[in-house]
C-alpha positions as CSV (number, residue, x, y, z in Angstrom):
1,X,55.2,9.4,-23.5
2,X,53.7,6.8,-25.3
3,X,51.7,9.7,-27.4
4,X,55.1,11.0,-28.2
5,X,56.9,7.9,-29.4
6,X,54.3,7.4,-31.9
7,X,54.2,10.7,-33.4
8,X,58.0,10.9,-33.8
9,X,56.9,7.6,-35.5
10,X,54.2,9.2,-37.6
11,X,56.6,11.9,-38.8
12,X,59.4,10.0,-39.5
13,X,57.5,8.1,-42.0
14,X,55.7,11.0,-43.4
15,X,58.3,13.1,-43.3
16,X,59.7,12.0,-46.6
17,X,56.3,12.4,-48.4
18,X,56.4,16.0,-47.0
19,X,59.8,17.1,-48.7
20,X,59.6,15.0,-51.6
21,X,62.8,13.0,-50.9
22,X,61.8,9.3,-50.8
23,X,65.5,8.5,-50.0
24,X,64.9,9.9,-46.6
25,X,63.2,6.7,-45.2
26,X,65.5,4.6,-46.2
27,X,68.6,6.8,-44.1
28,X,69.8,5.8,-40.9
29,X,67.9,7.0,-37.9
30,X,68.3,7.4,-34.5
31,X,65.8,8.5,-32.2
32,X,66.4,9.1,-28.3
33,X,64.0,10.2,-25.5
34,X,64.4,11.1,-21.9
35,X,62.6,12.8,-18.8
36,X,63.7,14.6,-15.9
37,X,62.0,15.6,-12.3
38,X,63.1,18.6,-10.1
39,X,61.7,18.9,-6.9
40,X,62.5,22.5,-4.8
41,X,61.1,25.4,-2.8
42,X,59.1,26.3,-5.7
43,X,57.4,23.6,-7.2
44,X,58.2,20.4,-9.0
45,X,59.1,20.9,-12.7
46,X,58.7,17.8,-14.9
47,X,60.8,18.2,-18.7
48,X,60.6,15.6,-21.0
49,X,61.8,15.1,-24.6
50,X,62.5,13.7,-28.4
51,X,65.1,13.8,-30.3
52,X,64.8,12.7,-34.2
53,X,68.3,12.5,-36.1
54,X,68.5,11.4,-39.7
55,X,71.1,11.3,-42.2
56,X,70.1,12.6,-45.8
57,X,73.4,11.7,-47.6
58,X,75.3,14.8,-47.9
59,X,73.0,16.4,-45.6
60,X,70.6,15.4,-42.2
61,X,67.4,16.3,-40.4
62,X,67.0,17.0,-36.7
63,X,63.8,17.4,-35.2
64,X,63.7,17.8,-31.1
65,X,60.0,17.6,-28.9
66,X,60.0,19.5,-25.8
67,X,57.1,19.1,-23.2
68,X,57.9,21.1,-19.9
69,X,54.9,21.4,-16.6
70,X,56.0,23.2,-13.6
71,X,53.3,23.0,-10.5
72,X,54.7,25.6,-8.3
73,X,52.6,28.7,-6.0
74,X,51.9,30.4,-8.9
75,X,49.6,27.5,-10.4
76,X,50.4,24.7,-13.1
77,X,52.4,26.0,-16.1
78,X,52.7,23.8,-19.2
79,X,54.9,24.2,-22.2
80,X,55.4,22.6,-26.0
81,X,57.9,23.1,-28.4
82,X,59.0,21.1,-31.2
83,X,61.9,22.4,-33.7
84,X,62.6,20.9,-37.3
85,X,65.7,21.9,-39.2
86,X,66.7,20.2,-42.5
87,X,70.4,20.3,-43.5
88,X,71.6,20.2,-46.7
């Protein structure tokens, strides 16, 4: 999780470098982050995430982490996902 809070970090810093808009790190931010457990006949599934909002002026940036591992009688299935949109 730790691994996670700093690369949100990383990119949010960075980010502006990357699209050329140095007004982006100066915008307000808000960053939120939880985890959830599910135990049932099946497995135990274990879903945690990152969520990046920042306001661009007349626009804002989302960018959402997604890490999902499901131990169940099939085996251990893991999965990543992280989505960036940019709104103008």
């Amino acid at each position: 999780m730790h691994a996670v809070k700093r690369t949100v970090a990383a990119l949010s810093l960075a980010l502006p470098l990357l699209i050329g808009c140095s007004g982006l790190a100066a915008a307000d931010t808000v960053v939120s982050s939880g985890s959830t457990t599910t135990a049932g006949p099946g497995g135990v599934s274990t879903t945690s995430g990152t969520r990046l909002y920042s306001s661009t002026g007349a626009g804002f940036t989302v960018m959402e982490t997604t890490n999902t591992t499901v131990i169940g009688i099939a085996g251990v299935q893991t999965s990543n996902s992280t989505n960036l949109a940019i709104f103008q």
